[in-house]
N, C-alpha and C positions, 0 to 999 in steps of 0.2 A: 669548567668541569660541571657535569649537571646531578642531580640528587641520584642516587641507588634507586632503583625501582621499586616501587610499593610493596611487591610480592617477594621479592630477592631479602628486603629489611625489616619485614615481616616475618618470613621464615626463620632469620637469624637472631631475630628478639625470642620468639616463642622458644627454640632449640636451646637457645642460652639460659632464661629462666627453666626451661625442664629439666637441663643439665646440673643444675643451682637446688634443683627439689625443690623450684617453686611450681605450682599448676599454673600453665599458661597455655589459653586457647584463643582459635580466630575465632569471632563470636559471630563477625560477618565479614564477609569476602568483598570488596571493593573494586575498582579497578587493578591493572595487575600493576599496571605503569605508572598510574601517574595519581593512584588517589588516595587521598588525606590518610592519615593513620592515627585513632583516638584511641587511647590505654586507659582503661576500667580499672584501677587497682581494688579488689578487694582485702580489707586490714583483716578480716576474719571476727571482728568486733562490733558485727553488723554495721560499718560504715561502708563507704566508697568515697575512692579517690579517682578524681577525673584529670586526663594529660590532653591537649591538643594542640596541633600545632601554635608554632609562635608565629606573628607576624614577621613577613620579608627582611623590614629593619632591625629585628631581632638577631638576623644571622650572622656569621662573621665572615662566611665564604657562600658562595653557591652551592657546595658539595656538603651543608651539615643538616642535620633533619636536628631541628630546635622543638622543645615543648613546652609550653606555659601550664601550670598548673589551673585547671578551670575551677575543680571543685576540690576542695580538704577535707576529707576524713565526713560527710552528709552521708543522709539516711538516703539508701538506694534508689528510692523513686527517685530523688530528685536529679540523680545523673542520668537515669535510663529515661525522665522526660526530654532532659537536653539532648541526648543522641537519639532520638525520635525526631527532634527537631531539626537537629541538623542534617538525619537522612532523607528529611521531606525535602530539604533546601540543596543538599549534595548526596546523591544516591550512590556516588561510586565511591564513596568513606569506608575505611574498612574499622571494627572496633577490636582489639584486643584487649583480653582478658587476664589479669594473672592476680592470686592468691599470694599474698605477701604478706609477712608480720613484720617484718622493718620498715622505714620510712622511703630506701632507698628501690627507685623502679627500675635503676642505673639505665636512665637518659640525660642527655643532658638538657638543662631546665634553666631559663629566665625567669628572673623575676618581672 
């Protein structure tokens, strides 16, 4: 079985936190099929939190979309230099955005 398409798992992230009355937006559009998806949390506490994928050995099947925590709770630039960096490196990345005051982005997450 192979992953949900980027745009299919994407619409259903953003639709689920809107539902939730969290603010969740595509901040940038990626490939539709096949490319990365990096979550922006904002705490509302002038932090950000950064989500991206996990590496391959992280998974437990072919079919889960896994995220590793990149960044905890840093001062803004320093996550929006990181997805500057990796759009130079992978241009079909899409980032989503969503407004959160609890801890949980409800993805599932590696340590």
């Amino acid at each position: 079985m192979s992953l949900l398409r980027s745009d299919i798992w994407v619409s259903a992230f953003v639709r689920r936190h809107n539902d939730l009355g969290n603010m969740c937006v595509v901040s940038r559009r990626g490939d539709p099929i096949a490319g990365q998806v990096f979550i922006e949390v904002d705490h509302l506490d002038r932090t950000l939190s950064l989500f991206t994928p996990a590496p391959m050995a992280s998974r437990k099947d072919d079919a889960s979309l896994v995220f590793q925590r990149r960044f905890n709770r840093v001062e803004p630039d320093k996550v929006r230099e990181r997805i500057a960096r990796e759009i130079e490196f992978d241009p079909d990345l899409w980032v989503v955005s969503v407004d959160l005051r609890g801890e949980d982005p409800g993805i599932e997450i590696v340590i």
